[in-house]
C-alpha positions as a Python dict, from the first residue, in 0.01 Angstrom:
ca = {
    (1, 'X'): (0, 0, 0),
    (2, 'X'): (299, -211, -6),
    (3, 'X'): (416, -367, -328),
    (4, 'X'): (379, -672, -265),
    (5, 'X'): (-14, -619, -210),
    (6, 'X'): (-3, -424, -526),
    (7, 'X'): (100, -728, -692),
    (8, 'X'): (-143, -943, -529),
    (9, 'X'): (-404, -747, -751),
    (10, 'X'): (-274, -808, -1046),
    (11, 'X'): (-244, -1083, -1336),
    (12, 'X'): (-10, -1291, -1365),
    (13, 'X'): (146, -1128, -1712),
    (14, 'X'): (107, -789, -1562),
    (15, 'X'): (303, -941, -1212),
    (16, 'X'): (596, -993, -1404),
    (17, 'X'): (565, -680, -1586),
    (18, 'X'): (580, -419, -1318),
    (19, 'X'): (820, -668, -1143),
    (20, 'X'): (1057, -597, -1419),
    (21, 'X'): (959, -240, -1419),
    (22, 'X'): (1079, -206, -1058),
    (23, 'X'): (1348, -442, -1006),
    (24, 'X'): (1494, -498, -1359),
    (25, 'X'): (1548, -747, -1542),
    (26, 'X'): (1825, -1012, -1357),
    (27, 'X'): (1784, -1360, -1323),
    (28, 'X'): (1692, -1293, -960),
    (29, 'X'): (1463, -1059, -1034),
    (30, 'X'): (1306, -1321, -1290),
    (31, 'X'): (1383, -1575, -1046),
    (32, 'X'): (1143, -1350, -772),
    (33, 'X'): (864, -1289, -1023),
    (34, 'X'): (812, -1679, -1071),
    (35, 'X'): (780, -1774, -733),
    (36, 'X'): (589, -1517, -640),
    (37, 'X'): (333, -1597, -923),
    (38, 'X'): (366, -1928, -829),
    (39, 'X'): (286, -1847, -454),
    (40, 'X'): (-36, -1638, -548),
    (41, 'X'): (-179, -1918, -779),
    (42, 'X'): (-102, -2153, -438),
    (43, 'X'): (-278, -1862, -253),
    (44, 'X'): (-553, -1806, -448),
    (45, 'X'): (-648, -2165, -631),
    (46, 'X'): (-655, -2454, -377),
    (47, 'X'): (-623, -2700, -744),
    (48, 'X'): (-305, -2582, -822),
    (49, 'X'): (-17, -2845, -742),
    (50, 'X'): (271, -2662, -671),
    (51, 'X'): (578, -2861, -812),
    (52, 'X'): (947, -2767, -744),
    (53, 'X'): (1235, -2812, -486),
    (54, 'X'): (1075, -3062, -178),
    (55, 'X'): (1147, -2905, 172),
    (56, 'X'): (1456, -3074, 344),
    (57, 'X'): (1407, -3354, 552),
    (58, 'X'): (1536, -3249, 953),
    (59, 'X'): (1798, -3503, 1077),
}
């Protein structure tokens, strides 16, 4: 089992936990933990509006 489908089990409190366990504590690895709660809850909840950075426009 990979960790990221470890992870995919989990909570989102215990997500960032074990993220931080693993990785540490940097603003990337914060950074990573966010998005990738953010990206379950997208995943897993088809209510959830994900709000952030809009995808940029091709020319």
């Amino acid at each position: 089992m990979t960790l990221s489908y470890f992870l995919y089990t989990l909570n989102d409190a215990d997500i960032k936990s074990t993220i931080r366990q693993y990785m540490g504590t940097s603003q990337q690895v914060t950074d990573f933990a966010e998005e990738f709660v953010r990206r379950k809850q997208f995943d897993t909840d088809p209510n959830v509006k994900i709000s952030g950075p809009a995808t940029p426009k091709r020319r």
